[in-house]
N, C-alpha and C positions, 0 to 999 in steps of 0.2 A: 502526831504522825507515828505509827507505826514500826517498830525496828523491822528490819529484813530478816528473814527467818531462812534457818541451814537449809531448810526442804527449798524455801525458793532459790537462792542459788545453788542447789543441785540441778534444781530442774533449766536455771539458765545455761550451767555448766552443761547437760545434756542439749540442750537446744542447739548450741555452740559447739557441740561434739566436745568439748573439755572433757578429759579423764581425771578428776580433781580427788586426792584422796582424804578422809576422814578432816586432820587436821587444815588442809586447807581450804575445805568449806568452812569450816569454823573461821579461820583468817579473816576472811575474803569476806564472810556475812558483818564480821564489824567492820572491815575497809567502806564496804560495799553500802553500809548503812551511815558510816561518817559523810561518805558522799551525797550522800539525796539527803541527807539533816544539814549539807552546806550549799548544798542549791536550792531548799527548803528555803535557807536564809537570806538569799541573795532575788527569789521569788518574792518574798515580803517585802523587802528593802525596793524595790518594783515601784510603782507608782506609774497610775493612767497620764499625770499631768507633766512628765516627765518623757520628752522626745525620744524616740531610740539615736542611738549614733555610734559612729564606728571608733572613735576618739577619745579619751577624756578632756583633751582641749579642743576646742572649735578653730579650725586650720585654714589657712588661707591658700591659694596657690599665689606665687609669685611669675609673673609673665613680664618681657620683654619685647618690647616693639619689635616688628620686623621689619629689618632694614637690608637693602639689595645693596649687597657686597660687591666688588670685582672678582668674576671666579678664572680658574682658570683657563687657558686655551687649550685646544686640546693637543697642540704641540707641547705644550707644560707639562697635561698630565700627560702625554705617553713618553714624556724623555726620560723618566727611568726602566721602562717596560721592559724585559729581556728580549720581548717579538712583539713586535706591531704588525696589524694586517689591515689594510685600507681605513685607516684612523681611527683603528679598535684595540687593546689589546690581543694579541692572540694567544690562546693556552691550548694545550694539548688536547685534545678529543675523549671522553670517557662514556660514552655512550656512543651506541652504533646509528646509524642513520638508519630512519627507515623508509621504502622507497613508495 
């Protein structure tokens, strides 16, 4: 493979509107070339016979029966409410109605 070359990252730096001056295309074309020579490697290391996955270990979920609790009544939950309105909470208005 090819190393990246200063004219192509100018021209990416241009594409990208980047204002990049002298020394930092030079930077940037060996950063820039260390990177596609390690996805380069990572591309080889590849293999068709090899599943994709999002993990390096294979993950289980862990689930729990559902089981129907006693909940509460609604006397319970509104006895701390600061305003109850016909066995609701009631809270202040923040939007206007519209008619």
């Amino acid at each position: 493979m090819s190393a990246i070359t200063r004219d192509e990252v100018a021209h990416l730096a241009r594409l990208s509107r980047l204002a990049l001056n002298e020394d930092e295309l030079d930077h940037l074309a060996a950063q820039l070339d260390e990177i596609i020579s390690a996805v380069a490697k990572v591309q080889e290391a590849a293999d068709g016979d090899i599943p994709p996955s999002s993990h390096a270990l294979p993950l289980t979920n862990v689930y729990r029966p559902d089981e129907v609790r006693p909940g509460l009544t609604p006397e319970q939950a509104l006895s701390g409410a600061p305003a109850v309105e016909d066995q609701r909470f009631r809270v202040p208005q923040i939007l206007g109605e519209e008619e």
